[in-house]
N, C-alpha and C positions, 0 to 999 in steps of 0.2 A: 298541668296548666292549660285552661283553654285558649284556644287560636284567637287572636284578635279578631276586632268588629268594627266597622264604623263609629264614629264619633259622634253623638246626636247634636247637631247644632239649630238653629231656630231660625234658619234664615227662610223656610221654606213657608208660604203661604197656605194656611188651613191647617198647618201642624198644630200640638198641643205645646210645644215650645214656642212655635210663632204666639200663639195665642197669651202668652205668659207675658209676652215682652208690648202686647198690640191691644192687648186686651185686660187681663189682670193687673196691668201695671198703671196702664190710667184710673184705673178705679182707685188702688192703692195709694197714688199720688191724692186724688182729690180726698180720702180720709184722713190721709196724714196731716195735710194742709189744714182740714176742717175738725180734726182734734185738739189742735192747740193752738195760740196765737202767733205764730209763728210771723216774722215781720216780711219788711218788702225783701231786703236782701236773700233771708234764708227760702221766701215761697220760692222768687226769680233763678234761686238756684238749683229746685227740686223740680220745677219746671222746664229748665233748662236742660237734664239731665234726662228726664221722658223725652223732649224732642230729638237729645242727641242718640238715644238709646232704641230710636224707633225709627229714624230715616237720618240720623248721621252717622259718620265713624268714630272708630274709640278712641279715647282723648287721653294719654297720662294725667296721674294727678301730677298737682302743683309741687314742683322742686321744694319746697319750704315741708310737704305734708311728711310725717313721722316714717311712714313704711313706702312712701316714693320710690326708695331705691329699692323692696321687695317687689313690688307691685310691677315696675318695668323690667324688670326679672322674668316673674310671670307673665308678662303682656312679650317679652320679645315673639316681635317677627305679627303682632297683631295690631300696635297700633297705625293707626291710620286709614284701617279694615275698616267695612261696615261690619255692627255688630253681631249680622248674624252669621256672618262668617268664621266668629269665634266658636268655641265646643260651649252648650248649652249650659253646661255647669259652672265652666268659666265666667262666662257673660252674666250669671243672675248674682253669682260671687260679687263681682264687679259691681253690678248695679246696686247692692244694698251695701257695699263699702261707700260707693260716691253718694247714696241719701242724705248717709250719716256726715260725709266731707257738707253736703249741699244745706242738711238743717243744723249748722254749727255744734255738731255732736263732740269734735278732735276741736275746735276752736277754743280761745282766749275770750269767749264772752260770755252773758249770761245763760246759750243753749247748751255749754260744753256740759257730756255728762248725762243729759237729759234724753230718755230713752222716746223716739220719735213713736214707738209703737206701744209706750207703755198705757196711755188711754185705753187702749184694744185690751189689756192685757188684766188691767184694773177691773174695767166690765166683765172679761169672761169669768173672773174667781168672785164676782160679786153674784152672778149668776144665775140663772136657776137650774143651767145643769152639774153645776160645781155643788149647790144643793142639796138634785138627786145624788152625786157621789155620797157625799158625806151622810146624807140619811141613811143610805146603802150600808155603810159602816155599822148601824147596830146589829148588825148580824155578822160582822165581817168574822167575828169566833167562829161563826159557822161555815164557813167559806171554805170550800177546798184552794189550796195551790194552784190548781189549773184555774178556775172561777179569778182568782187574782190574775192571774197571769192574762186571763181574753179581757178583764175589761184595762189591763196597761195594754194592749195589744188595740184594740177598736177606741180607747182612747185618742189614738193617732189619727184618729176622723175628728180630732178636734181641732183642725190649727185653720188657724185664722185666715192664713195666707190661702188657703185653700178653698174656702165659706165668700172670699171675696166673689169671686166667678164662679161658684160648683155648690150644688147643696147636700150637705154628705149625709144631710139624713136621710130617713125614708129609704125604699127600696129591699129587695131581696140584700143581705150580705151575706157572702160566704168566706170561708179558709182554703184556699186553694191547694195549701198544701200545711200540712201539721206534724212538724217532728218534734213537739213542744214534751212528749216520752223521753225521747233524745235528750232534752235539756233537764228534762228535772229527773234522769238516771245520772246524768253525770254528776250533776250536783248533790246528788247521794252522796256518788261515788268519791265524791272528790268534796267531801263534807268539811266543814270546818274552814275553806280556803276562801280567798279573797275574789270576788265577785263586782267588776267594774257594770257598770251601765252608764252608757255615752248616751245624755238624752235628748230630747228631740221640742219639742211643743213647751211651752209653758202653762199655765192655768188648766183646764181639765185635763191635759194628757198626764201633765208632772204629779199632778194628785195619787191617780192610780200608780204612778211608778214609785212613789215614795211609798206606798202603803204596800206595794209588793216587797222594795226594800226592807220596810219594818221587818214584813212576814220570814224573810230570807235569815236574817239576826233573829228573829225569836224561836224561829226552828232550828238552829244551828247550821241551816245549809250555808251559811254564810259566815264567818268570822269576822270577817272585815268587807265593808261595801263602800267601794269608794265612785262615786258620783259627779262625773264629765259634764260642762255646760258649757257654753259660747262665752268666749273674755268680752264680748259686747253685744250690743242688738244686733240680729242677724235674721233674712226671711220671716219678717215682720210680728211672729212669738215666740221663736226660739228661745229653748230658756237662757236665763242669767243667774250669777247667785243672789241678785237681788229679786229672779223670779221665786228660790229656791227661798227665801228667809220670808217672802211675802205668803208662800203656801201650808208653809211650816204655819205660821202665825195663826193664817188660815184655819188651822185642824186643832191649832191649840186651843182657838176662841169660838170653836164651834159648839153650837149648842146641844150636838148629839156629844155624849158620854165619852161614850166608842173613840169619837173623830176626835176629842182631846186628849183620851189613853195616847192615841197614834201619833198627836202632834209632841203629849209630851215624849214619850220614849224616843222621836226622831232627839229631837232639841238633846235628849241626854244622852244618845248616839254619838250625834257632835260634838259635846262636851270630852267624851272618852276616846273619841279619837277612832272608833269602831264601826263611822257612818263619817268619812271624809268626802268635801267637793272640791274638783280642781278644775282648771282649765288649762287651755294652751290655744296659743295663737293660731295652730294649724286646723284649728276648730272652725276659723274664721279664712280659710285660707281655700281657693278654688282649684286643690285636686284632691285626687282619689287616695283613701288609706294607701295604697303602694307605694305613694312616694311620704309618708307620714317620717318626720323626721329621728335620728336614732331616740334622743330623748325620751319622746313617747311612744318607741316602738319598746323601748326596758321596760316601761311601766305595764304595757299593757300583756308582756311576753310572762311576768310575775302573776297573771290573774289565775285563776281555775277557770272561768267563762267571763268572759266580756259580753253584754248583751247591749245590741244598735237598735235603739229606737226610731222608727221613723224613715219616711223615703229619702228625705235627703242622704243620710246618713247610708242607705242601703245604695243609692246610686253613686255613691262614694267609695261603700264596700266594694262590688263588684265591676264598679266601672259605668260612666254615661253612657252607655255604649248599646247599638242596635245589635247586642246578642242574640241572637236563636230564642225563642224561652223554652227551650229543651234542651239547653246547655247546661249543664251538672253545676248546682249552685258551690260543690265543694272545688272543682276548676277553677272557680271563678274568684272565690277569697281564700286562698292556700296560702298566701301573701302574709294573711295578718298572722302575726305572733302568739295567739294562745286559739283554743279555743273559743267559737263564736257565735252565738246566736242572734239573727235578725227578727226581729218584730215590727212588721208594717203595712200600713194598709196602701191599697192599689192608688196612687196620683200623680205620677208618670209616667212615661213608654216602658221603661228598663225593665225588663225583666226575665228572672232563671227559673232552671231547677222546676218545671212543670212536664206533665207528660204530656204523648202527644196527645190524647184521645182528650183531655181537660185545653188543649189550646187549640184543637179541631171546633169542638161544643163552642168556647169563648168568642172564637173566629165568627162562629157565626151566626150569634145571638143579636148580631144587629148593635150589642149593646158599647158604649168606649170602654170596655170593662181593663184594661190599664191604669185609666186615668178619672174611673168615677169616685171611686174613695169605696168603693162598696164590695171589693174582694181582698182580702188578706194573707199572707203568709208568715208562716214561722218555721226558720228553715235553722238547721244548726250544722255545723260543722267543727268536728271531733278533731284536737291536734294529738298527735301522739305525746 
């Protein structure tokens, strides 16, 4: 197990966490507002919450709200803090629970329900690089396993949240580190068995993960694929299974051949019970898989590989935490229950499992190469 490390928090000015909460978040606010007609009460309240969450301290919710009593659980010993004295993971957790509080998302009125980010989410599967995906598909017969598996992998330069402030396209990208051998030997090895994927992005990242799933069941590396999403809108396109029935739909009504084979056989996946999606609240919940509750520590301890799409998900694996990045990425999530594979592209600080001569080069390329979206890893970790 590795030695602890600092905790990344955002209070610091010119960080990429400051920046998230000072910077990414006013933008995000004025789209959400200017997607939908949101009225005076609900704008007053999402404004309300950028002021607080940028030069006030953190506030409980409202005794009357559903998870009150969880949420001050998690907040002991924080409220009254400013916020960026909270851990960075924390605090962003937070802020897109109180959105949802703030555009009548958990209320008794006509917004309950109604996903604050699904405009964003509608445009990106309308798209034209949702499009190029599915064009891509008349060949996908032709496709190796690894060729599936980098474009669910550089998929993860699709999320929204991240396009608000950062442009993830263009540029040199690379794989900093590839033990994706490691995953598709075990999955040989260990053929036939049940293969979780906890996902990350909606609309073009969920695409490629679904079409890697198909591949998983039609080659038998996979018997059963059961498929993790967020119980609500979360980090402004994280999926839901309302993104998961919209993408499906997607590939069913597409005009490439290919991308309708894909959507039907998902849809009769479902049907058999052999392509299930679940969720749980801890999905939505601001700490790290180590304290992941026993529930879904059973579920996930049954898998042969569990595969974590996406950085949030990976700063959750190994912890927000200012590790070394030449700390053993397997020290670091020993914790979780089965076998593990990460698939993510670089758009945070956190990071493992690199050597030093690749974090000497990085160091000193001038470039935020952390946090530009344009380096990737796929790192796995083997359970007995």
């Amino acid at each position: 197990m590795a030695t602890t490390a600092p905790v990344i928090r955002s209070g610091t000015p010119g960080s990429f966490a400051w920046g998230v909460f000072h910077e990414r978040h006013p933008e995000l606010v004025r789209r959400v507002l200017a997607a939908l007609p949101y009225g005076p009460v609900e704008r007053a309240g999402v404004e309300q919450l950028l002021v607080e969450s940028t030069v006030g301290v953190l506030e409980p919710l409202a005794v009357g709200a559903h998870d009150a009593a969880q949420w001050g659980a998690w907040g002991e010993g924080l409220w009254g803090r400013p916020w960026g004295e909270a851990p960075f993971l924390w605090a962003e957790s937070y802020f897109y629970r109180r959105l949802l509080e703030a555009t009548g998302y958990f209320g008794a009125g006509v917004w309950r329900g109604v996903d604050p980010f699904g405009p964003f989410k509608a445009a990106e599967l309308r798209g034209a690089g949702v499009e190029e995906e599915l064009a891509a598909l008349k060949t996908v017969g032709g496709l190796s396993a690894a060729a599936l598996l980098g474009s669910a992998l550089w998929g993860n330069r699709a999320d929204l949240s991240f396009r608000i402030t950062a442009e993830a396209g263009g540029g040199r990208s690379e794989v900093l580190v590839d033990e994706s051998a490691v995953l598709w030997a075990e999955l040989e090895r260990r053929r036939g068995g049940l293969v979780c994927l906890v996902a990350d992005n909606a609309g073009q990242e969920l695409l490629p993960d679904l079409v890697l799933m198909d591949e998983l069941l039609a080659q038998g590396l996979a018997g059963r694929v059961v498929l993790y999403v967020k119980p609500q809108p979360y980090f402004v396109s994280d999926a839901t299974m309302d993104d998961v029935l919209a993408t499906v739909e997607r590939l069913r009504s597409a005009e490439v051949e290919a991308a309708r084979e894909v959507g039907r056989r998902l849809w009769q996946a479902m049907e058999r019970g052999v392509l299930e999606v679940r969720t749980h609240p801890f999905f939505c919940a601001p700490l790290p898989y180590r304290e992941m509750p026993a529930d879904l520590r059973a579920e996930f301890a049954g898998a042969a590989m569990t595969v974590l799409k996406g950085d949030l998900n990976y700063r959750r694996l190994v912890g927000d935490q200012w590790w070394p990045p030449t700390t053993p990425f397997g020290e670091t999530v020993d914790h979780f229950p089965s076998s593990v594979a990460a698939l993510r592209t670089l758009k945070s600080d956190v990071v493992v499992g690199l050597d030093e001569r690749s974090v000497a080069r990085l160091d000193g390329s001038g470039e935020p190469w952390r946090t530009s979206g344009r380096h990737a890893v796929v790192q796995v970790n083997l359970r007995a």
